[in-house]
N, C-alpha and C positions, 0 to 999 in steps of 0.2 A: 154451252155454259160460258158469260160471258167472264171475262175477267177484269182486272182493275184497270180506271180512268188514269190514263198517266196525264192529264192534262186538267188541273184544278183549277186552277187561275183562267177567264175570261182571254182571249188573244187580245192583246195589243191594239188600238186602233189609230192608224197614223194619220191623223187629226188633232186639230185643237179641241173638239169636242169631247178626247179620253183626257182627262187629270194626271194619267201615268204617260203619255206623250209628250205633255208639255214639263212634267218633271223631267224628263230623262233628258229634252232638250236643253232645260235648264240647267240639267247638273256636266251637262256637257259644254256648254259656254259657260261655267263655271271650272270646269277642267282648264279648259280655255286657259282664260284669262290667271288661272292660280300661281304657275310658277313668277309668273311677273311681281303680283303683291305681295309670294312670299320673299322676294329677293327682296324687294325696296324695302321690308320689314326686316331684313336680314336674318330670316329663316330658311335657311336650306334644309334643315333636316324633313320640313314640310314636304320639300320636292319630293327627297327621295321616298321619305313613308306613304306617300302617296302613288306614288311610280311604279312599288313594290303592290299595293292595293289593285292598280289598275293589272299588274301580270300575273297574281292571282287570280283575281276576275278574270284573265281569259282561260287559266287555267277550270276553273269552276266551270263556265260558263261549255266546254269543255265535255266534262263530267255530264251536264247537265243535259247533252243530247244523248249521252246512253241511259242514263239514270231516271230522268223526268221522263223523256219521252220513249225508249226503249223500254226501261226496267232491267237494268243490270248494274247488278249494284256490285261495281267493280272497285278492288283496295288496291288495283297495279297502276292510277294514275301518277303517282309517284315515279314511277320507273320513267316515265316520258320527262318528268321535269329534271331527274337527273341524267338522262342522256343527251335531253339537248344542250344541257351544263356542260359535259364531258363534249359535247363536239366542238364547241366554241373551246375547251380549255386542250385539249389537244393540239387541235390546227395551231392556236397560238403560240403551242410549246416547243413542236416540230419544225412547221413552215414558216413560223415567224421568227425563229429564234435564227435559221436559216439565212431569211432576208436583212436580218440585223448582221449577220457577220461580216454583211461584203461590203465593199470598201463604198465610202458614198459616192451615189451617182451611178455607181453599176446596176444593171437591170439584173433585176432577181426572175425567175426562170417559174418560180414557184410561188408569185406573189399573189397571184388570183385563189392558191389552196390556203392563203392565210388571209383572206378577206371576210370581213362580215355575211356575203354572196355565199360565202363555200361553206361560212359556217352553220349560219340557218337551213342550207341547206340538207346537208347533211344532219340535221338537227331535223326536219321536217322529214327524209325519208328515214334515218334511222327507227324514230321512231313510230313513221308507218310500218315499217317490218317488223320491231319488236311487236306492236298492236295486233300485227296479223300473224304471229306466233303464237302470243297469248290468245288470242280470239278464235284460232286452229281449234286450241284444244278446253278453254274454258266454256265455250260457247255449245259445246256439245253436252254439259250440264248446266244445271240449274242449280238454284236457291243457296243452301249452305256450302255446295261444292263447287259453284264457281266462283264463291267468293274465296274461298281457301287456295284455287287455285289461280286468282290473280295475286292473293296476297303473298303467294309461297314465290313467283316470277320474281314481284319486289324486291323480295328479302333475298330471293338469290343473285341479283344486282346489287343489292348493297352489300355484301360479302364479296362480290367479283372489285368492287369498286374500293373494297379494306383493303384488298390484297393487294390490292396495284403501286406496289412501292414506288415505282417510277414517277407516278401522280401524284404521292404525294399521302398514298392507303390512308390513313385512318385519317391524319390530321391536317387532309387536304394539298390545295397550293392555290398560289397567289393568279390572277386570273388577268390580262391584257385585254382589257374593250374592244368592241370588233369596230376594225375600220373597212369603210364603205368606199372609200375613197375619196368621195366627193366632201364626206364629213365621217367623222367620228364619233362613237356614244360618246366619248369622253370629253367630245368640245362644249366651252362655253356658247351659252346663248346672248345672257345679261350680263354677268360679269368680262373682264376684258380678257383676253384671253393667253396673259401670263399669269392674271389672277388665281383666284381660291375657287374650284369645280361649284359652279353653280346646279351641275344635275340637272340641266333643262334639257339637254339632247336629247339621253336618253328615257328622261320623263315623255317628250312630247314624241320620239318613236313608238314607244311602249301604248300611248294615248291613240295611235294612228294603229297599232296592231290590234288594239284591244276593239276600235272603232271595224276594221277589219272582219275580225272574227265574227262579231255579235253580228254583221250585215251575211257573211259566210253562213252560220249557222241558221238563223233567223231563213234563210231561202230555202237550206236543205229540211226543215224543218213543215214549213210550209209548200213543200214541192212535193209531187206525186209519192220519190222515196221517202219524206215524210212520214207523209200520210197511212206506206207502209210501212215503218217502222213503228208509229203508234199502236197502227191493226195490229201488229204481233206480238205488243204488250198486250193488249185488252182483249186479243183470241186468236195466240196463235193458230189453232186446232182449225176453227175456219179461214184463215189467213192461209193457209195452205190447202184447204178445202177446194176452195177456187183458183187454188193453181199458183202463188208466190211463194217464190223460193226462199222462205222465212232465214234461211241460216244465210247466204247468201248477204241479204238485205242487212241484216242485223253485222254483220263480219264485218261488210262495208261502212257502216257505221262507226265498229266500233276501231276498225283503223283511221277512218277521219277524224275522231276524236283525239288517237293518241297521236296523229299528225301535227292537226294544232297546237299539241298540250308540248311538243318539243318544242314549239316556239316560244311558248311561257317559258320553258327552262332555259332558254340558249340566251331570254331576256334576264333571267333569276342569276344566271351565274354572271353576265353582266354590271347588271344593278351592285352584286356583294363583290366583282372585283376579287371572286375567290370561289374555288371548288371545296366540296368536302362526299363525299359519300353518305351523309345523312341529307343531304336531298332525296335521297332513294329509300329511305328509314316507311315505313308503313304508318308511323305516326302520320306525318308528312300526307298519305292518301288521305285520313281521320280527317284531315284541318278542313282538306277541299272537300269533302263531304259535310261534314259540317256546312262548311258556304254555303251548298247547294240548298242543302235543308232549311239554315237559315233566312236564306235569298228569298225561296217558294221553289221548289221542281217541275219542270214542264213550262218553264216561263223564256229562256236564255237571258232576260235582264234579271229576273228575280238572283240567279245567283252571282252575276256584279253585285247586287246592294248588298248580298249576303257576305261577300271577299269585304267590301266594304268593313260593315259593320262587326265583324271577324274582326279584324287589324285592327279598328280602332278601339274596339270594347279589350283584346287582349293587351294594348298600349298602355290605353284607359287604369286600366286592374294592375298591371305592374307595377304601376306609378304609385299604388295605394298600397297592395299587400304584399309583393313582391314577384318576384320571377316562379317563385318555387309553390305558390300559392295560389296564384290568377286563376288557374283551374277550377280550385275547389269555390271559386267567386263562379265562374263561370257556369258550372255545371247546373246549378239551377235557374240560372235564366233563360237556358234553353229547354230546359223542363218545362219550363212555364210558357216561353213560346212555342214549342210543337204542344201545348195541352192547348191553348188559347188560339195559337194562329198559327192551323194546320197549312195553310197555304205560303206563309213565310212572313219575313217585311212587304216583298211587293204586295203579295198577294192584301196586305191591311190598307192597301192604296185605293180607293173605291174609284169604278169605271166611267162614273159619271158625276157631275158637279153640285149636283142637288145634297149629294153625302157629304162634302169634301167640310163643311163646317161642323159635322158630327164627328169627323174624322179629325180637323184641326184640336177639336176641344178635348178628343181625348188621346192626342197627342200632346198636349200641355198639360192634360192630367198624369201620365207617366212621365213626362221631364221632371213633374216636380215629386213623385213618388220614388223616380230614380235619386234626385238628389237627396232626399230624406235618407235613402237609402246607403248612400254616399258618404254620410255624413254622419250616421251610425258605423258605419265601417270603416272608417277613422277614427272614432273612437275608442269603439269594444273590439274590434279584431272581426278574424272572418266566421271563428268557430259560431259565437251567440247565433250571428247573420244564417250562415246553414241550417243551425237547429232549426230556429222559430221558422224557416224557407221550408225546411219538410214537413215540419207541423202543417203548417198552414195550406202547403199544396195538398198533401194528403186529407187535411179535413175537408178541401174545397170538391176532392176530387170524391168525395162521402157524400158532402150535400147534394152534388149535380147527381150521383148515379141511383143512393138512395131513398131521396123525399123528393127529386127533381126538381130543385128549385132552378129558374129560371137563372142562364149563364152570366148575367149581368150584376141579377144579383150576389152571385155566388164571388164576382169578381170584388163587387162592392166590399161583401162583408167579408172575404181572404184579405183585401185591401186595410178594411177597420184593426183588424187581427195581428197585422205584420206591424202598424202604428202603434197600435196598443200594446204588444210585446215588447215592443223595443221602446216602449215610454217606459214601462214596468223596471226593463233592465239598464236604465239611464238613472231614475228613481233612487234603486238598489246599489248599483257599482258606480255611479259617478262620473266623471268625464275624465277617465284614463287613458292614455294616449297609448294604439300599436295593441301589441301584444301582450305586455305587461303583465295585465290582468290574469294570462292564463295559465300560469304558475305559482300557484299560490295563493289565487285572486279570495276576494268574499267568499265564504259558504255557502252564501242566500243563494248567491248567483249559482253557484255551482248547481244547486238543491235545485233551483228551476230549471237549468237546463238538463239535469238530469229529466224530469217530469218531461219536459220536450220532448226530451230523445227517446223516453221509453211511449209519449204519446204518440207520437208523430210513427215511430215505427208499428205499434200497433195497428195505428190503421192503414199502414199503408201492405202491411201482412194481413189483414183481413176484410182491406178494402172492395168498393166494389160489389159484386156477385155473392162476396160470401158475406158480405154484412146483409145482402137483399135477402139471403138463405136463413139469416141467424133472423130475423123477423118475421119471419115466413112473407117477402114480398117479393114479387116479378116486377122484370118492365114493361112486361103485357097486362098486369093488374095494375100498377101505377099508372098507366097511359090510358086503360077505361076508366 
């Protein structure tokens, strides 16, 4: 009995002849070249939100060799990024505080244990050994119980990490950049270097690790253990039938994974210039899961575009609804991309050039359905936005299952529906700015979004199967 394709997405082809080679090129001479245009613009904050983007991405990218191509859908990658945090902020506390006390010009005895060298190091084996603690023992289960039991690791790290009052428990401490010797994260690049932190150091480190990882992974992916680590997704049973040592194979994997993922953190606690114990939060695993998913799984680039567009869409929603809100913005646009584009962002990237202008057009059809979007949700607030968001998925996900209507059209007319709702309640309530509205606001409006919410959740409680039952219709009668 075979099992699931961990690998949706088409491989890569390094060529000009793939559309996704010459993007990835692009967006990497655009890495390039960014910290320079954002200084001359006098945007630093540029740097850094993007610096953070790119150590996420390796952390994803990460994930994304046990997850896409293993299938282990592990909630303890959290733990690696707060330990490689904790290596870097320790050495600094002990051995550098050490080398700062002796008088200048004296040789410190212990300067190499307060070096960048000692701390990613120990950032890279720590958390190989934690990787291979958890992997002992989660790996010996499956499905809902290995995932409880990476997630229970996490969470007893971020309690070991409250406790640690020396550190700074709950409410963290302040974090010293790793110096290298030869340069520092914390030097200027563009600015002069008594000047105001430009952030280019440890941007174009982070840019050179992240370049690292994805050629790292990308080989072990493509190499013999590869190949076995996919076969033990897709069947176990006979993966060991002919003789490979499935747990083995997969154990090794998934400590190379939390190897890497120390080096995102030892970048993380860097970047913030500050430790805290909620690096280790289980939330924290959620976000880079997400990436992965968003990116595409089974790709190693797919989940950089997904770390990407993660950062910038949660930025993005802050700016609009707030901190405390961006979520409930959020929550259905990845409903709608895992219903629509199972295989991620890369995966909407077509492999050959003959698509790439069906692809352009209806990537200017959603820039301008997001801004419509945008521009409603500055208005009326996020609550209208939700409703009429599960009406409309849920009816879409009625038409494709019960009358089958073709996915394009279904996208067309979920598209007409979201416009036309939100014309109705522009009509009705008027251009109210924020939140305003939702205390107090119109009846009407009220009155319709009630209708929404009891539509929308009706079908989406009797969507499906049981509305193909309430009609008496199959999808083997539908499909003759």
């Amino acid at each position: 009995m075979s099992g699931p394709v961990s690998n949706l997405n088409p491989r890569v082809r390094l060529s000009l002849t793939d559309p996704r080679f010459v993007i990835i090129i692009g967006g990497l001479i655009g890495l390039l070249v960014l910290p320079w245009v954002a200084y001359e613009a006098d945007d630093t904050f540029l740097i850094s939100f993007v610096a953070k983007m790119m150590i996420f991405a390796i952390a994803a990218a990460t994930l994304d060799l046990i997850l896409g191509y293993g299938g282990m859908v592990s909630f303890g990658h959290a733990a690696y990024i707060g330990i490689g945090a904790y290596a870097v902020a320790v050495s600094a506390k002990y051995f550098g505080d050490i080398c700062g006390e002796l008088e200048e010009g004296a040789a410190c005895s212990v300067a190499f244990l307060s070096s960048g060298y000692f701390q990613f190091a120990v950032a890279i084996v720590g958390s190989a050994l934690m990787a291979l603690l958890i992997g002992l023992m989660s790996l010996r289960t499956s499905g809902i119980y290995f995932i409880m039991i990476t997630l229970a690791f996490t969470q007893m790290l971020f309690f070991l990490g409250v406790s640690l009052e020396e550190f700074g428990g709950d409410d963290g401490m302040n974090v010293d950049r790793s110096d290298f010797g030869f340069f520092n994260l914390n030097d200027n690049v563009f600015a002069p270097a008594d000047g105001d932190k430009d952030g280019a150091t440890i941007y174009y480190f982070a840019l050179v690790l992240l370049v690292l990882s994805v050629f790292i992974l990308r080989r072990i992916v493509n190499s013999r253990f590869g190949m076995v680590i996919r076969g033990s997704y897709s069947n176990p049973i006979r993966m060991r039938a002919i003789g490979f040592p499935v747990f083995r194979y997969r154990l090794t994997a998934f400590v190379i994974a939390g190897a890497i993922c120390g080096v995102a953190g030892s970048l993380f606690a860097n970047h913030q210039e500050f430790l805290t114990p909620e690096y280790m939060l289980w939330i924290r695993s959620g976000e880079i899961m997400i990436m992965v998913i968003m990116g595409g799984m089974g790709t190693i680039f797919g989940p950089v575009f997904g770390a990407i567009g993660f950062l910038a869409i949660e930025e993005f929603l802050q700016d609009i609804v707030g901190q405390e809100f961006w979520m409930i913005v959020f929550g259905p646009l990845l409903v709608i991309l895992v219903l629509f584009a199972k295989r991620g962002l890369f995966g909407l990237i077509p492999d050959n050039w003959q698509a790439i202008p069906k692809f352009l057009l209806g990537a200017l059809i959603f820039a301008f359905c997001f801004a419509i979007f945008t521009a409603h949700l500055q208005v009326f607030g996020a609550l209208w936005i939700i409703l009429s968001w599960i009406f409309i998925i849920c009816f879409a996900k009625a038409l494709y299952e019960l009358i089958r209507v073709p996915r394009d059209m279904v996208i067309a007319i979920s598209g007409l529906l979201l416009v036309v709702s939100n014309l109705v309640a522009w009509a009705t309530q008027g251009a109210k700015p924020g939140w305003s509205w939702l205390f107090g606001g119109d009846p009407t409006v009220w009155s319709i979004l009630l209708v929404v919410l009891i539509g929308g959740m009706t079908v989406l409680l009797l969507g499906g199967g049981r509305l193909r039952s309430m009609v008496g219709q199959t999808p083997a009668a539908s499909e003759a």
